[in-house]
MIKOLLO-805144 format. One line per 10 residues: number of its first residue (from 1); their letters; for each residue x negated, y negated, z of C-alpha. Coordinates in Angstrom, 1 decimal. Last residue first. Layout:
REM residues N
NUM = a = X,Y,Z; ...
***
This chain:
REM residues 469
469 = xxxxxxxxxx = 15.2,32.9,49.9; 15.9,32.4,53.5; 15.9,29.8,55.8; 15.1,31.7,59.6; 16.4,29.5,62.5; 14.6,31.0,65.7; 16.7,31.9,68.5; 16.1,31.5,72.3; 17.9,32.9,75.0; 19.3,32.1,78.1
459 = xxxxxxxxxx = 21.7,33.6,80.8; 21.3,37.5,79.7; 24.0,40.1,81.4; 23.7,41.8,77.9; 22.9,39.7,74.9; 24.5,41.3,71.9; 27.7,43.0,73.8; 28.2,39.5,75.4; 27.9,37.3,71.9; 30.8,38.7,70.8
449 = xxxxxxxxxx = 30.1,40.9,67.1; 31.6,39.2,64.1; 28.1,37.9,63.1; 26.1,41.4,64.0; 24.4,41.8,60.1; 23.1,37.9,60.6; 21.9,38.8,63.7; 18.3,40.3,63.1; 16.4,41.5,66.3; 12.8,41.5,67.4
439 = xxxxxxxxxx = 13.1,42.4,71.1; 11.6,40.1,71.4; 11.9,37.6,68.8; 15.5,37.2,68.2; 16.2,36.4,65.0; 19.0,34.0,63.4; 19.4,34.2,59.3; 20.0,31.3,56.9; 20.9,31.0,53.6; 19.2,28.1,52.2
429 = xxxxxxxxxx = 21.0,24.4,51.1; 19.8,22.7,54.2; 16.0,23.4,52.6; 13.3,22.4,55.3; 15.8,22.1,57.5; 16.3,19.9,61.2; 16.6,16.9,58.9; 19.7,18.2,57.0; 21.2,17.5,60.5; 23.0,20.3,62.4
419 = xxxxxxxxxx = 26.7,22.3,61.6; 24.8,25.1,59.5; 23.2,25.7,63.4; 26.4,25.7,65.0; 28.5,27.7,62.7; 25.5,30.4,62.7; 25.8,30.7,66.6; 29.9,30.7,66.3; 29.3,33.4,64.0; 28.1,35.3,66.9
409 = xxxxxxxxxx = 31.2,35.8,68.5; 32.5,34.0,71.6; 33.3,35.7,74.4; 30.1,35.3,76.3; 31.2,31.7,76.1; 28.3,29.2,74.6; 25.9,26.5,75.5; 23.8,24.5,73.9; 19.9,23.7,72.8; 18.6,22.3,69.7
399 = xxxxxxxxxx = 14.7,22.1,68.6; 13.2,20.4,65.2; 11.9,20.5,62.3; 11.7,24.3,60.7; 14.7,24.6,63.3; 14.2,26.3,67.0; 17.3,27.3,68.5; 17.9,27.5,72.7; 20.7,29.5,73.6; 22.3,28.9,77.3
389 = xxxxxxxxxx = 25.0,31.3,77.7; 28.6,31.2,79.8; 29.0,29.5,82.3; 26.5,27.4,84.5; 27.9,23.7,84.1; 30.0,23.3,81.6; 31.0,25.7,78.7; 31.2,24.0,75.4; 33.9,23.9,73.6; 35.3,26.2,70.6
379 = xxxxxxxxxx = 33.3,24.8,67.3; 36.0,24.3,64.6; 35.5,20.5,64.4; 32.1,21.1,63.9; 32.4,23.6,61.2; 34.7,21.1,59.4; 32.7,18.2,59.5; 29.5,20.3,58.4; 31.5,21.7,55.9; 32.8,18.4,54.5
369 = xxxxxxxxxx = 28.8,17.1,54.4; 27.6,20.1,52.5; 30.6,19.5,50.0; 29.7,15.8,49.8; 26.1,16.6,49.2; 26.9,19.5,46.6; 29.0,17.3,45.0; 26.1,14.3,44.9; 23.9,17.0,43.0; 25.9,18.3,40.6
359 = xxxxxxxxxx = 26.3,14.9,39.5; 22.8,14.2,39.5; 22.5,17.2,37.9; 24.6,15.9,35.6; 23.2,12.5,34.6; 19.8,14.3,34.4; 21.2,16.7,31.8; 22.8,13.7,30.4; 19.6,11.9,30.2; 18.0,14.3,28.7
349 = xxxxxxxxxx = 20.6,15.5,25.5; 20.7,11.8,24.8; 16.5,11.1,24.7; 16.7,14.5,22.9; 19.0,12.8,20.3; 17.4,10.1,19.8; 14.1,11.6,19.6; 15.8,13.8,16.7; 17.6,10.6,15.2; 13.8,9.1,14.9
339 = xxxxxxxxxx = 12.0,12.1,13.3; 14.7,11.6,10.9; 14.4,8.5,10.0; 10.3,8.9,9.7; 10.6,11.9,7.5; 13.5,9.6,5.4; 11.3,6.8,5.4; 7.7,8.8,4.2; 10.0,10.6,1.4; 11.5,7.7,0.5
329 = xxxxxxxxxx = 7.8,6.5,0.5; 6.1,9.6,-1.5; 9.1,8.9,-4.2; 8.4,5.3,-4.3; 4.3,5.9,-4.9; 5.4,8.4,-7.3; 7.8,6.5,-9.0; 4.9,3.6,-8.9; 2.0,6.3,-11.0; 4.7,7.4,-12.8
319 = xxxxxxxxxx = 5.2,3.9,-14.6; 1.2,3.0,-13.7; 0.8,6.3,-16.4; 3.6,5.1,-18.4; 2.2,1.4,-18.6; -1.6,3.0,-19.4; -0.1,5.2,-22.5; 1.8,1.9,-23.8; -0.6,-0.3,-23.1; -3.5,2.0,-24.7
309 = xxxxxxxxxx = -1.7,2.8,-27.6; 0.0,-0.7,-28.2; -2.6,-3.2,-27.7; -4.6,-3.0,-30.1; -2.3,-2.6,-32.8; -0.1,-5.9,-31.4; -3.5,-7.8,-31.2; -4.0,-6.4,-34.8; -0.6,-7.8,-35.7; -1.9,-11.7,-34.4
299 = xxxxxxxxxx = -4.6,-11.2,-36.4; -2.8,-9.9,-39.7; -0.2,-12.9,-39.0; -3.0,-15.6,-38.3; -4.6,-14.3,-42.0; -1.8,-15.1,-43.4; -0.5,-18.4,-42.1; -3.9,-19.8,-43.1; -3.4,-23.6,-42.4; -4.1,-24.9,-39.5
289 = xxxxxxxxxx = -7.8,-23.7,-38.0; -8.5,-21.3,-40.8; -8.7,-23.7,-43.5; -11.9,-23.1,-44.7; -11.3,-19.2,-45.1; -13.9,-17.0,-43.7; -15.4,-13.9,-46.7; -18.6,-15.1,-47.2; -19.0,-16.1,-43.5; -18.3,-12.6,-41.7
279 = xxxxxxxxxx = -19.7,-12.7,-38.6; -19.8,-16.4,-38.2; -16.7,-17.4,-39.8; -14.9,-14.1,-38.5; -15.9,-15.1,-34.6; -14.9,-18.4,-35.4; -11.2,-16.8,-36.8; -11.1,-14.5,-34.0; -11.0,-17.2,-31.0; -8.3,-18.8,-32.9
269 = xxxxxxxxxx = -6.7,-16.0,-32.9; -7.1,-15.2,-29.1; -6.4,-19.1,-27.7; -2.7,-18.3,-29.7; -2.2,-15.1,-27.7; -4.0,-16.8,-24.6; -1.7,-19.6,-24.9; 1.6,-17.5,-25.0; 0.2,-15.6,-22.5; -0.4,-19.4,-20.0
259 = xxxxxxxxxx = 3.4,-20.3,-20.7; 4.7,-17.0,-19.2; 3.1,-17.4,-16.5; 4.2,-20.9,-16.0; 8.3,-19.7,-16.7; 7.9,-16.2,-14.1; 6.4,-19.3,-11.9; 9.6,-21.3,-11.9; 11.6,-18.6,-11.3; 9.0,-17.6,-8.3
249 = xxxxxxxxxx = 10.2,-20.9,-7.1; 7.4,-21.1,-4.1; 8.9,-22.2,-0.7; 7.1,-19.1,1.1; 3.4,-19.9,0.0; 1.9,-19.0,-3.2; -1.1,-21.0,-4.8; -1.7,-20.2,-8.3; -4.9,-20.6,-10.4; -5.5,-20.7,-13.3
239 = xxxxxxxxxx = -7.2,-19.7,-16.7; -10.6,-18.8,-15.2; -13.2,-18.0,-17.4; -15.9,-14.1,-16.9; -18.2,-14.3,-19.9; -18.0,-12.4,-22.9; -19.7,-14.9,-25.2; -16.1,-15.9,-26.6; -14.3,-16.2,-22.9; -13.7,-12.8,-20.6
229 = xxxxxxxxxx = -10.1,-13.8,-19.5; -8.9,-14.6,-15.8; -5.6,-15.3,-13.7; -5.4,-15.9,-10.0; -2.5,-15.9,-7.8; -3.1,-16.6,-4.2; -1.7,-15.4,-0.9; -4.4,-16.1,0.2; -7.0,-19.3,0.2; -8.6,-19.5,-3.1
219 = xxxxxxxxxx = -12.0,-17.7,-3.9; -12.8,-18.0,-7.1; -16.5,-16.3,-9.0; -14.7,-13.0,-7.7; -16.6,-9.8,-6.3; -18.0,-11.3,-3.5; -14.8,-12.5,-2.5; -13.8,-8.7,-1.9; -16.0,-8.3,0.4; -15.6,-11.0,2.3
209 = xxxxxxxxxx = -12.2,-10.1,3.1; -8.4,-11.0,1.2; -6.7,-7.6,0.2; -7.2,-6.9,-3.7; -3.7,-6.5,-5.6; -4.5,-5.9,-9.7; -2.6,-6.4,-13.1; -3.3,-6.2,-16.1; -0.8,-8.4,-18.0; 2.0,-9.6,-20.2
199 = xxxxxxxxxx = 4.6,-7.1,-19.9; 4.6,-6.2,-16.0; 3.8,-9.8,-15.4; 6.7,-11.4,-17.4; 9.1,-8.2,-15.7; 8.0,-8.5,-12.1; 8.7,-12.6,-12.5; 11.9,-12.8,-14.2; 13.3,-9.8,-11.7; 12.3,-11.6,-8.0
189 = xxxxxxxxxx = 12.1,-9.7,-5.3; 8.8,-8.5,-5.6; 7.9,-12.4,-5.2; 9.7,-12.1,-2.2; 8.5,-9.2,-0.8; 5.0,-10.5,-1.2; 5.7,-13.5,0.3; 6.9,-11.7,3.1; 4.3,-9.7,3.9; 2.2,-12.6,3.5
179 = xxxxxxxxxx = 0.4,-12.8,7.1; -1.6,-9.5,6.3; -3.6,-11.0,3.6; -3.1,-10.9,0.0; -4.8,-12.0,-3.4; -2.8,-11.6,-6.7; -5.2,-11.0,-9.7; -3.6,-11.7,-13.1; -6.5,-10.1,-15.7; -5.3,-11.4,-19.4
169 = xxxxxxxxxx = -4.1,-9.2,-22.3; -6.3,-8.2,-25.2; -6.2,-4.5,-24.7; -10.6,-4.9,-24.4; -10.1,-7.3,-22.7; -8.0,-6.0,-19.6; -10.4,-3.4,-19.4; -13.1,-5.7,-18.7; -11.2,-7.7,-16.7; -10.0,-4.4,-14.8
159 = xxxxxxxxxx = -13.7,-3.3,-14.5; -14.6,-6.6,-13.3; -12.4,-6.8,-10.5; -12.1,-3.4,-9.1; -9.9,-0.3,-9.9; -6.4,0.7,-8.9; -3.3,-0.6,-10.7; -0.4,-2.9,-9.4; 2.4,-3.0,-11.2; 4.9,-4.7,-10.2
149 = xxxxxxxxxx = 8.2,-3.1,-8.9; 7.6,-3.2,-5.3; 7.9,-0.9,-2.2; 6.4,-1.9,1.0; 5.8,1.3,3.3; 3.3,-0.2,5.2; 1.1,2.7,4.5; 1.4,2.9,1.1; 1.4,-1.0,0.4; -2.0,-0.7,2.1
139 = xxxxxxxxxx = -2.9,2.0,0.2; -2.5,0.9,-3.1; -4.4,-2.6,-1.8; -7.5,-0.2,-0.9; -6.7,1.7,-4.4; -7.3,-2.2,-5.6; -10.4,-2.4,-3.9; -12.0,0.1,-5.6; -15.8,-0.7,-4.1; -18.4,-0.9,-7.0
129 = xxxxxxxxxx = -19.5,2.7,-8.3; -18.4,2.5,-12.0; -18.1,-1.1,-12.7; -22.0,-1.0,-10.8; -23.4,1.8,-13.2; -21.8,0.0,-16.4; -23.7,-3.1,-15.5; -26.7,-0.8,-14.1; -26.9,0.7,-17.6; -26.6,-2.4,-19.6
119 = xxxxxxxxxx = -29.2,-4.4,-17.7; -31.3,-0.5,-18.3; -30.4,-0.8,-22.5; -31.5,-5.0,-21.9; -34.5,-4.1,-21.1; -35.0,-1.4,-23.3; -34.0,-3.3,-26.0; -35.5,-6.4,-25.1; -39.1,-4.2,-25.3; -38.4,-3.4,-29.1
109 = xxxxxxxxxx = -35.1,-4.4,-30.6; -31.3,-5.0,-29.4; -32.2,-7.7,-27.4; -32.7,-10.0,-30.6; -29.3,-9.0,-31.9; -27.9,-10.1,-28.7; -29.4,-13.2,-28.4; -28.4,-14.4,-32.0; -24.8,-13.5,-31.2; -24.8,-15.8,-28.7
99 = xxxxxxxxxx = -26.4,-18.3,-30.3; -24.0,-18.2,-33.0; -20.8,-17.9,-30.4; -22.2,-21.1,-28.6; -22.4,-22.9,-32.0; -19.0,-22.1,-33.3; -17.9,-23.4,-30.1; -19.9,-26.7,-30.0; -18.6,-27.1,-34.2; -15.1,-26.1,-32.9
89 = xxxxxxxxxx = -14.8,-28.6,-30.2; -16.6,-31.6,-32.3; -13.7,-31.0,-34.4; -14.3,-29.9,-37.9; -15.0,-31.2,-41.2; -16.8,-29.1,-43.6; -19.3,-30.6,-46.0; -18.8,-31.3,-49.6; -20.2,-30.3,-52.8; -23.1,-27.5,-52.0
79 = xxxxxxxxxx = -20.9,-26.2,-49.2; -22.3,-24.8,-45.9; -22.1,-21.5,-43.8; -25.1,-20.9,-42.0; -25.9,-17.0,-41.8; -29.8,-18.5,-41.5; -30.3,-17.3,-45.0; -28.0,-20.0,-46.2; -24.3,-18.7,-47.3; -22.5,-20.2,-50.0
69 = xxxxxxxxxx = -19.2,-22.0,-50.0; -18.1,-24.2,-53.7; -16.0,-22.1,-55.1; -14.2,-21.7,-51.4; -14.2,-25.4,-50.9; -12.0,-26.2,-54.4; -9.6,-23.2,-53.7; -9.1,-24.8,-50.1; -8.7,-28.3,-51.5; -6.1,-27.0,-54.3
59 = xxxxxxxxxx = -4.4,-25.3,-51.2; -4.1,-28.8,-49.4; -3.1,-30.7,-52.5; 0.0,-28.4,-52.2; 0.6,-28.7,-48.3; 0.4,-32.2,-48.9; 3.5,-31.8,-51.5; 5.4,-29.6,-49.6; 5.2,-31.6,-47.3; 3.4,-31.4,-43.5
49 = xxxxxxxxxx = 4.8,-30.6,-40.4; 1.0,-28.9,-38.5; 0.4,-25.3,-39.8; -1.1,-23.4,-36.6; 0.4,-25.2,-33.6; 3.3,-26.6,-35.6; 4.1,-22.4,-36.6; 3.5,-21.2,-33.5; 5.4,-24.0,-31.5; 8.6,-23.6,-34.1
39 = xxxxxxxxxx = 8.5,-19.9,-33.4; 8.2,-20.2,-29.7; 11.5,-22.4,-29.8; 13.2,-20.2,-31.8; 12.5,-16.7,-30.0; 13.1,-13.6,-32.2; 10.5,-11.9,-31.1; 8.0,-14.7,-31.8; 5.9,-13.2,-34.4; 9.1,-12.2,-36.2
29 = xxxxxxxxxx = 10.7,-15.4,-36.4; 6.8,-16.7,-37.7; 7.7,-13.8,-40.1; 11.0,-15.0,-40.7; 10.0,-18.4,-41.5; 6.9,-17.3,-44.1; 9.6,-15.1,-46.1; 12.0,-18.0,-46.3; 9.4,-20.3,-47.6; 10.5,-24.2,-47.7
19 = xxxxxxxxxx = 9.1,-25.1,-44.3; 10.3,-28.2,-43.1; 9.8,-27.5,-39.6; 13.5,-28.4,-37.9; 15.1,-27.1,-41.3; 13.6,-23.9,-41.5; 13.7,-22.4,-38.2; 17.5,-22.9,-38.1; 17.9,-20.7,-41.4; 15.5,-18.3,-39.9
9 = xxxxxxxxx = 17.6,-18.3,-36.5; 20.7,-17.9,-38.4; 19.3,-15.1,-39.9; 18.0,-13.6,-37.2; 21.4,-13.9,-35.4; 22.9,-12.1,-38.2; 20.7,-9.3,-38.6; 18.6,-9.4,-41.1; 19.3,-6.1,-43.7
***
């Protein structure tokens, strides 16, 4: 049962063209997918607003030219009452096709055939081994970690055209350069236009270079937007071109895009019907260019054929070919993200271990400065003139010399020396140890012994300052 919006686009259909066949209107409905306005183009593109009484006299015409059609031994189609008329554009068309045709039956024999069997040969030899510049654009969007919804697919130019062909959808080839990052972003950015691309055509992302330019007959200024079609003699045509900069509406494009399918689809049968009329000219229908609903409908459901097995199994493969692209990048971003917080957090965890022994090391300073202070406030006072002991000590650095009282013990001695400069050290932070050098004797084990039981009726002496380990 029609649904109802069907229905009331069927109904609707009917009364802006005039046709009087319901079955006819929901077809061209059908064609369409459900789209009005697209259905009212097909059907004024292929069937013109006529009456029902022209379109009447217009079957009688068609019955009257197909008694009358007969085939000359050239594959010529022409009528023994009447001659076809045709616009000059389908008779230069119908001619190119012919000749075409003509040419490759004739290399097909003898020498030609050889010929043309090694031309062949090296044509499929270079689709197979010419650069694949569009796994170079893969990787670029790899390694810059751009993620996108369109679907770009590896290969180069002509093997995707040729490809693209043979599923009946058009080539769109987007040129980049490293200045359109954002560009690129944007036009990923925007839904209408991922979707109309993902659905309508083969798709490929070449990086601009020489190189590549020497694979395509156009070479536009990137970022650029290019969109081809092999043409009726298999030759490489140009449908547009599309210059992108940053201010471009990629609404507005989505819209043009979508415009230039819908004109390939109805290019495409057209395109079939001269291709039938020559091939096949027993069986072509006179009326082919605006009147044969039919046959357009069988055509236009063998493009659908065509293209659904191979589309379909190609749009999952570049389906898990992108979640697998997204997948290595999370991957990529979260690796990178973390590799980040882990520097971080080194770069924290150094400079606080620097920030403490810094610390650490401005205490010990102002302790080392409080004893000295403190030891030298606690030294007893120096004997004057001849009393007591002269003791000379000799530093790592440097030399000090003062007095002491016989009765003062030898940790006075070690008070003094700790009390000295940090210059007079090599490490003011060491343990230290006097000796005597001859007789060779330690006094760091004799420091609450007084200095007159160590040095016996001696006037001088002279200690070296040992730092120890």
């Amino acid at each position: 049962m029609q649904p109802p919006s069907s229905e009331e686009s069927i109904i609707n259909f009917m009364a802006v063209t005039g046709c009087q066949d319901y079955q006819k209107a929901q077809s061209y409905i059908q064609m369409a997918e459900n789209k009005l306005d697209t259905a009212i183009q097909l059907y004024l593109d292929f069937e013109g607003v006529q009456s029902q009484t022209t379109q009447q006299k217009t079957q009688q015409d068609q019955q009257q030219q197909r008694s009358n059609i007969q085939e000359t031994p050239k594959g010529n189609v022409q009528s023994s009452n009447q001659s076809i008329q045709r616009q000059p554009q389908d008779v230069a068309l119908i001619e190119k096709y012919r000749k075409y045709q003509e040419e490759k039956r004739a290399n097909e024999d003898g020498i030609i055939k050889k010929t043309f069997q090694y031309g062949a040969n090296f044509i499929s030899y270079f689709f197979k081994n010419a650069p694949n510049y569009g796994n170079e654009f893969l990787k670029y969007l790899k390694q810059h970690q751009i993620q996108t919804e369109i679907a770009f697919q590896s290969g180069n130019f002509l093997e995707k055209l040729k490809i693209a062909n043979e599923e009946t959808r058009p080539l769109l080839v987007y040129i980049h350069n490293h200045q359109s990052l954002m560009i690129l972003q944007k036009m990923s950015n925007c839904k209408a236009f991922v979707t109309n691309i993902n659905r309508n055509y083969n798709i490929i992302g070449l990086l601009s270079s020489p190189q590549v330019y020497e694979q395509l007959p156009n070479k536009p200024d990137p970022p650029a937007i290019l969109i081809y079609k092999l043409d009726i003699v298999d030759e490489v045509a140009l449908m547009e071109q599309i210059s992108l900069s940053i201010d471009t509406n990629f609404e507005e494009t989505a819209q043009k895009i979508k415009q230039i399918r819908a004109a390939f689809n109805k290019e495409y049968i057209y395109i079939e019907n001269i291709k039938k009329e020559v091939n096949s000219p027993n069986q072509f229908n006179q009326n082919y260019y605006h009147q044969n609903y039919h046959q357009n409908q069988q055509l236009f459901h063998h493009v659908q054929q065509q293209q659904q097995p191979s589309q379909v199994q190609r749009q999952r493969e570049d389906q898990r070919q992108r979640e697998l692209l997204l997948q290595q990048q999370k991957e990529a971003y979260h690796y990178a993200e973390q590799q980040a917080m882990e520097k971080k957090r080194k770069d924290e965890e150094l400079r606080q271990q620097e920030q403490a022994k810094l610390i650490e090391q401005q205490q010990k300073e102002e302790q080392r400065l409080l004893q000295k202070a403190q030891l030298l406030s606690n030294l007893p006072e120096e004997p004057q003139n001849s009393e007591g002991i002269s003791i000379l000590f000799r530093f790592v650095n440097a030399t000090r010399t003062r007095r002491f009282n016989f009765n003062d013990k030898i940790q006075i001695l070690f008070d003094f020396v700790q009390s000295q400069e940090d210059d007079c050290f090599h490490d003011p932070y060491a343990k230290i140890d006097l000796i005597q050098n001859f007789p060779r004797l330690s006094l760091k084990d004799k420091t609450e012994s007084p200095i007159k039981e160590v040095f016996i009726d001696s006037e001088m002496e002279q200690l070296i300052v040992d730092e120890q380990e």
